[in-house]
N, C-alpha and C positions, 0 to 999 in steps of 0.2 A: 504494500500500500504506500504509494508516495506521498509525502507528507507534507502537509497544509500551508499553502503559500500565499503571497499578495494578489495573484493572476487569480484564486478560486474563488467562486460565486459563493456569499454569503446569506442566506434567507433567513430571517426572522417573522415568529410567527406569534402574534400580538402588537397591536401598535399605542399599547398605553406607556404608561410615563415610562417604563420596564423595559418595554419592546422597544419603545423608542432611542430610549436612550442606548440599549444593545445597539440598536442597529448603527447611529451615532459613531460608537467607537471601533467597532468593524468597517466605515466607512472614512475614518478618519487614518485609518491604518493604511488603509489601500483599496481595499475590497469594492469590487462592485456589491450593493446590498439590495435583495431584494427584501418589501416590508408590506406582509399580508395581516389583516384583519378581517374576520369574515363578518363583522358591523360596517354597512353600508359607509364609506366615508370614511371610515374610521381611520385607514391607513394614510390619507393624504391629510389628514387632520394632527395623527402624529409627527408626520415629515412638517408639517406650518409651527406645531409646538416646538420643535427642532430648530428650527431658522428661526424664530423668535430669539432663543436661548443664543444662538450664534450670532444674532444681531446684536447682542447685548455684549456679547467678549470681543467683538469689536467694538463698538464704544468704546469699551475698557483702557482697549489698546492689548487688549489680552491673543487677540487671532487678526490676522488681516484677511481684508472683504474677499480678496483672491482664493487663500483660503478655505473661509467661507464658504465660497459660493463653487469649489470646485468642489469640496466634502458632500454640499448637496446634490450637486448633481452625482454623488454615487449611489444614492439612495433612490430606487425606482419602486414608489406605491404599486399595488396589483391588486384586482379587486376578485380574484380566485386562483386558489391553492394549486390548480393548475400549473402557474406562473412558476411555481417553484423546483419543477424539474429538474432544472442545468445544475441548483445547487450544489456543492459539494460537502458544506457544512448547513442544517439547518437548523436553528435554534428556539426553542418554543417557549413565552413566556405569556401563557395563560391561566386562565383560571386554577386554584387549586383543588380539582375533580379528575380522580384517578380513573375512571370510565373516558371523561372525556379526551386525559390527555392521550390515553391509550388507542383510540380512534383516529385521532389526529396521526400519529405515528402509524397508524395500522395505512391509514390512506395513502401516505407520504411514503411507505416502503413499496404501494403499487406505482408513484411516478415517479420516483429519482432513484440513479443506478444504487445497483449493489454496491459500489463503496461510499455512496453518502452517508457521511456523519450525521448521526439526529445526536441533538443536546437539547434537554429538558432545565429550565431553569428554575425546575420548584426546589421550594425553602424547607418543604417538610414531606414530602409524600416518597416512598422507596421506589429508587430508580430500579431495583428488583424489580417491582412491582408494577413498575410502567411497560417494562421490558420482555414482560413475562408472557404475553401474546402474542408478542412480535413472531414474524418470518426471523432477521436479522437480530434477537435481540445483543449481539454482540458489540452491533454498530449503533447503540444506545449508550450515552452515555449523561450523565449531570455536569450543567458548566454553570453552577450558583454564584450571579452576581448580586451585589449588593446596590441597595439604592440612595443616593442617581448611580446610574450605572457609570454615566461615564467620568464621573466624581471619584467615589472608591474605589479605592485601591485592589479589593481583594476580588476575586475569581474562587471558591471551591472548583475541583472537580472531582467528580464523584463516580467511583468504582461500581456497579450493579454487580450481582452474581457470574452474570453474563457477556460483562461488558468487555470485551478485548485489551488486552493490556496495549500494544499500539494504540488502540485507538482514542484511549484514555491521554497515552503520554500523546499524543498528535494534541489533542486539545490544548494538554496544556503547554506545551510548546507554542505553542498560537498564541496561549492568553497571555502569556509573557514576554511575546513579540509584540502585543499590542498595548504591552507596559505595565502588565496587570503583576501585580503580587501573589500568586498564587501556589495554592496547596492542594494535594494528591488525598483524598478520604476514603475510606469503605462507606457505602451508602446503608447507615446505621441510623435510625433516631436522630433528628436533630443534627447531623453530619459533623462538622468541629465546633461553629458557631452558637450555635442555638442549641449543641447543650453545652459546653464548656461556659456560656455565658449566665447560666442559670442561675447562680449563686449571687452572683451581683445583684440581681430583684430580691432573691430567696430572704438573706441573710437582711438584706434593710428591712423588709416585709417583718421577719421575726423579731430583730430590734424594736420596732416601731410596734408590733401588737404587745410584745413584753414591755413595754413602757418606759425602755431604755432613754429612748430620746424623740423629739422630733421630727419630722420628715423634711422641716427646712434643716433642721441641724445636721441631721444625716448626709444629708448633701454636702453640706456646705465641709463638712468632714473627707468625705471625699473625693471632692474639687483641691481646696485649700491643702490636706493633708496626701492625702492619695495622687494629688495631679490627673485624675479623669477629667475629663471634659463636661462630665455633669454627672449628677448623682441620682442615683438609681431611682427617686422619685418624677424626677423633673425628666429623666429620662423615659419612663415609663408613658408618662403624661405624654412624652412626645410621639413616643411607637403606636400608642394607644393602649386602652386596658383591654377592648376586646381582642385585638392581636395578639398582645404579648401572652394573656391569661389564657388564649387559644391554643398557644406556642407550646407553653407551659405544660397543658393539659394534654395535650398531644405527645409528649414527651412523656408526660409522666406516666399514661394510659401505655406508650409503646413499649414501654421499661416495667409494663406488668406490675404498675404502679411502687416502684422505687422510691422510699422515702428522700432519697437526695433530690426529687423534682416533683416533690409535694405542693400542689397548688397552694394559693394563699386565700383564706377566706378574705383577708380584708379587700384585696383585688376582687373576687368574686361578689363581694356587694357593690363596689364600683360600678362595675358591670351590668349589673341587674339592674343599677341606679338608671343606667345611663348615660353614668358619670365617664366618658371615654377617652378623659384628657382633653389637649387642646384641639383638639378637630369639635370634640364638642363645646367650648366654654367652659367645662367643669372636669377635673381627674380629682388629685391629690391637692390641687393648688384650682383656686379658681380662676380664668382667666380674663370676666369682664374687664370692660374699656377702664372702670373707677376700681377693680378690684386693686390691693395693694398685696403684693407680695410676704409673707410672714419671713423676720427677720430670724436668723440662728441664733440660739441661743448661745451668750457671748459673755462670761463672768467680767465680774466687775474688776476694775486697777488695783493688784495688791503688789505690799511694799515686797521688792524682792530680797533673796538672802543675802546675807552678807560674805558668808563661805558656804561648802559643801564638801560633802568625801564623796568617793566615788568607789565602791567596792566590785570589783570583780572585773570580767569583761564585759561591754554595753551591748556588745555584738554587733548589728545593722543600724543601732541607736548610738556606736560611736562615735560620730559627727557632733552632739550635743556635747563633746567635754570641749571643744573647740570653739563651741557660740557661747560656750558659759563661760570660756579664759576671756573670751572678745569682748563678754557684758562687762567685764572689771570684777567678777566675783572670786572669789578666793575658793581656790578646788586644790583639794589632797585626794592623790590616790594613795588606796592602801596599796602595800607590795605584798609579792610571794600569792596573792589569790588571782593571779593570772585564768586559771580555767574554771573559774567556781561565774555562775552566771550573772550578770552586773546588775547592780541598785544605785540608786544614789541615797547619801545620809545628809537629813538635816535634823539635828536634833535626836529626839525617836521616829521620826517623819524616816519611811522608808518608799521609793518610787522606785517603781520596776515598768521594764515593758511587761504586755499583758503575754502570759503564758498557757490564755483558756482557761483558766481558773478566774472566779471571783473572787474580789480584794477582800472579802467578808473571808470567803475559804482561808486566804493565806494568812491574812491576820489573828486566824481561829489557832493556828499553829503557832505565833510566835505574840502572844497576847501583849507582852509589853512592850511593842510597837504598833506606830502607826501606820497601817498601811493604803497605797495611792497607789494605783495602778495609769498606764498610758497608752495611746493606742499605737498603732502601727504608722508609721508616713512611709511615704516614698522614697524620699532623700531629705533627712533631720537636719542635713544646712540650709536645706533653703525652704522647708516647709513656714506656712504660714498661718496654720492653725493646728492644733494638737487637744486631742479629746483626752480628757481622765477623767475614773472613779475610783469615789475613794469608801474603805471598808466602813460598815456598819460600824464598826467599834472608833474608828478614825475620829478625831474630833474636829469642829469649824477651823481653827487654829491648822493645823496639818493641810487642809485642805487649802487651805491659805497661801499658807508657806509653798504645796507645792506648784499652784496657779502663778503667785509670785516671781516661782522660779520663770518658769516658762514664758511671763508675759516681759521678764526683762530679758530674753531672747527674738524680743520679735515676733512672738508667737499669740494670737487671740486663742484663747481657751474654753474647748467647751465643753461643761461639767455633764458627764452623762449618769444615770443609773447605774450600780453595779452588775450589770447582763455579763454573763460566762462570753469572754475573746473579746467583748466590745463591738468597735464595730468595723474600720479596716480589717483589726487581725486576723477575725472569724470570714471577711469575705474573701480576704486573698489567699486565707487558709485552705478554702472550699473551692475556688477559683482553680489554683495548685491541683486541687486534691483531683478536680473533676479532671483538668488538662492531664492530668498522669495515667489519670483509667483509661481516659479514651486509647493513649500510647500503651497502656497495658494491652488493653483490648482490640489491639491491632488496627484499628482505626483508621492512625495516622500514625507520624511519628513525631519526637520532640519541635522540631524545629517547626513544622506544621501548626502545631497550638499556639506557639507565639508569634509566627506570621501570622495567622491568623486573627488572634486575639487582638494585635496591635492594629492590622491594615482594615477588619471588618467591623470594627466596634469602638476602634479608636482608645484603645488602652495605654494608658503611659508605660507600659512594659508587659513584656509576653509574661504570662500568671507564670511559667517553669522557672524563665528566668527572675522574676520577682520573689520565688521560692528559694532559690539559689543563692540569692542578695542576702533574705533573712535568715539562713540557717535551716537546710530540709531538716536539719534532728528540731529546729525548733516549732517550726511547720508542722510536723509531727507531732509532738507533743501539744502543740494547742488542738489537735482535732481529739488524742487520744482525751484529755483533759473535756471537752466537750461532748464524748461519746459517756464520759463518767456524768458528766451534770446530766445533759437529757438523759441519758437514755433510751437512744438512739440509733437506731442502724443509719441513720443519715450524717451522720460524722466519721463514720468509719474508714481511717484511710485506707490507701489503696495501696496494694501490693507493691507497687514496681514503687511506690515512696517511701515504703519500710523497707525494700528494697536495696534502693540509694540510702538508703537512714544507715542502716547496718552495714554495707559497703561501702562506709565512709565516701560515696560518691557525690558528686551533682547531676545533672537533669542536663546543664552545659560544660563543656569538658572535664 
């Protein structure tokens, strides 16, 4: 089979925002593109949303009109499936209805040769399953873009039972000829994205019903702390509730209902509400024209200390003895406890990173101190906000001192609930934990989950290598620590990271 080049005809089959934009960057590459909708109109309605969108990045100064206007003229509307014969690659991005998409390919394997590639762009349905009626299902294959298509970065493709190993790597040699960031999957549940991404919703969902914190605070935790791009609430609001909760549910039902992709009641009365985020006005956050936004909750200015000790190693949190020499505070470290796991001391005031354990648990063990728990950031020198709780037994004074600390860093503070991991920890904990199973489960493999994770959802680092920064033994330990509090088979990690735990390994080199 000779393999996919700029001379081959391109068909795309849908011409909504999806289709369009496929067709878009197939025609931007080189390709002649044919672009079928079988809604009356539909297909020349997409190619006008197209040239819209390109009349605007010229403005910008972003494309010149030559450009332009030669990109469009690669794109030729057809108003029956007929048209698509010459294809050599054809791409389908409609509806998600496994009867229909299967019809569609059933049709399209009586008009175009036996070496046409069909590629199915669904988000959730098994390309097994598409495939499975086929004449050719070999030459079936999943090429999952993201939306805008020709925005994002990432391309899945996806392996069916059936699907030709050539034919798979033909695709994605293509998608990464046409610039795309792309990763190789088994067509599993939710593929790498949509379930690797799960925890991110999960884990603020269960903050927020256990009454940790927030939903603006949650966020603003990790934006400010985490470096995401938005917080799992305000994200949500944006995907929608009935999507993402459909997502969710799809996932969780395909996994023979897997407590790691346990729907959330509180999204489910969203839902029911109506409440669909901002497509409707209302999610998590309201969105009228007079609504105001709820601010994070942000402790008040306290005096910071005057000195500190610092016992142990900080591990990923060792960046803070550097902003604390920089604030002018006076820090001792003890010697000789080089491998014993780091605190800082003020007074009886004991701060640790959070280990999955509640500050109530730790302080129940060592009563005459006080203990303060912190959450996870991304990079402790340049973060901008950092969340703590502090134990049941902890007094206002401790709580004090340890806010004090942090906000003569730089750092706005925001006091949460004593919840088991908090709230970073437990999501990059689970984020890790899920990206490991899938490479356990043959799936994909490492580097796949954080290409992925970063180029499809926009993540400030791949969850393997974000695991690898914090310490897999410590990763590990805040899920075993959590699998103790709930009670849980949904905290349980995964093989191949007790794996790495024990084999003194990482995830990267």
């Amino acid at each position: 089979m000779n393999p996919l080049s700029k001379n081959d005809v391109v068909a795309v089959i849908g011409a909504g925002t999806m289709g369009a934009g496929i067709a878009q960057v197939a025609a931007q590459f080189g390709h002649s593109v044919l672009l079928f909708d079988k809604a009356e109109g539909a297909a020349q309605a997409g190619l006008d949303r197209t040239a819209k969108g390109l009349v605007r990045l010229v403005e910008s100064g972003k494309m010149s009109a030559e450009a332009k206007d030669a990109l469009l003229a690669r794109i030729q509307p057809t108003e029956t499936i007929a048209d698509l014969a010459s294809a050599r690659l054809v791409i389908e991005a409609i509806v998600e209805n496994l009867a229909v998409k299967q019809a569609v390919f059933s049709e399209l394997e009586g008009l175009c040769a036996e070496n046409t590639i069909l590629a199915t762009n669904t988000s959730s349905i098994s390309v097994t399953a598409i495939g499975a009626g086929l004449k050719r299902p070999e030459n079936l294959v999943g090429m999952h873009f993201f939306n805008p298509a020709p925005v994002m970065k990432l391309v899945e493709v996806i392996k069916g039972l059936a699907t030709d190993n050539q034919v798979a790597q033909q695709v994605f040699d293509l998608a990464q000829a046409w610039g795309k960031h792309t990763v190789m999957a088994k067509s599993t549940p939710g593929f790498i994205v949509n379930r690797v991404a799960r925890p991110f919703y999960a884990e603020g969902l269960r903050v927020l019903q256990e009454g940790g914190a927030d939903e603006a605070t949650i966020d603003a935790i990790a934006r400010e702390a985490g470096q995401f791009r938005m917080g799992p609430f305000e994200l949500m609001d944006l995907i929608g509730h009935d999507v993402n909760y459909a997502v969710t549910s799809s996932v969780f039902d395909a996994y023979y209902g897997d407590q790691r992709f346990l729907p959330s009641l509180i999204q489910k009365d969203l839902v029911e509400a109506g409440f669909h985020g901002r497509k409707t006005g209302r999610g998590f956050y309201d969105y009228a024209a007079e609504a105001v936004k709820p601010e994070p909750s942000t402790f008040d200015l306290q005096d910071a200390p005057n000195a500190v000790t610092v016992v142990g190693n900080l591990g990923v949190a060792e960046a803070l003895v550097a902003r604390i020499e920089s604030a002018g505070i006076s820090l001792t470290r003890t010697t000789g406890v080089e491998d014993q796991a780091g605190e800082i001391q003020i007074g009886s005031l004991r701060l640790a990173l959070t280990d999955g354990r509640m500050a109530t648990e730790r302080n129940a063990a060592q009563p005459d101190q006080e203990w303060v728990l912190f959450d996870l950031a991304l990079d402790y020198s340049k973060a901008t906000r950092i969340a703590l709780a502090a134990a049941d037994q902890a007094s206002e004074l401790a709580l004090k001192q340890a806010a004090g600390l942090f906000q003569a860093l730089g750092m706005k503070v925001s006091v949460i609930d004593d919840v088991a991991g908090m709230v970073l920890m437990r999501t990059v904990a689970m984020l890790a934990n899920e990206g490991a199973d899938a490479v356990n489960q043959q799936v994909c493999d490492v580097a796949a989950v954080d290409i992925a994770m970063q180029s499809g959802v926009n993540y400030p680092k791949g969850p393997l290598a974000w695991a690898d920064q914090v310490g897999l033994a410590h990763v590990h330990q805040v899920l075993c620590n959590l699998v103790i509090t709930y009670g849980e088979d949904r905290y349980r990690p995964s093989p191949l990271l007790r794996r790495k735990v024990f084999g003194a390994q990482n995830f990267h080199g």
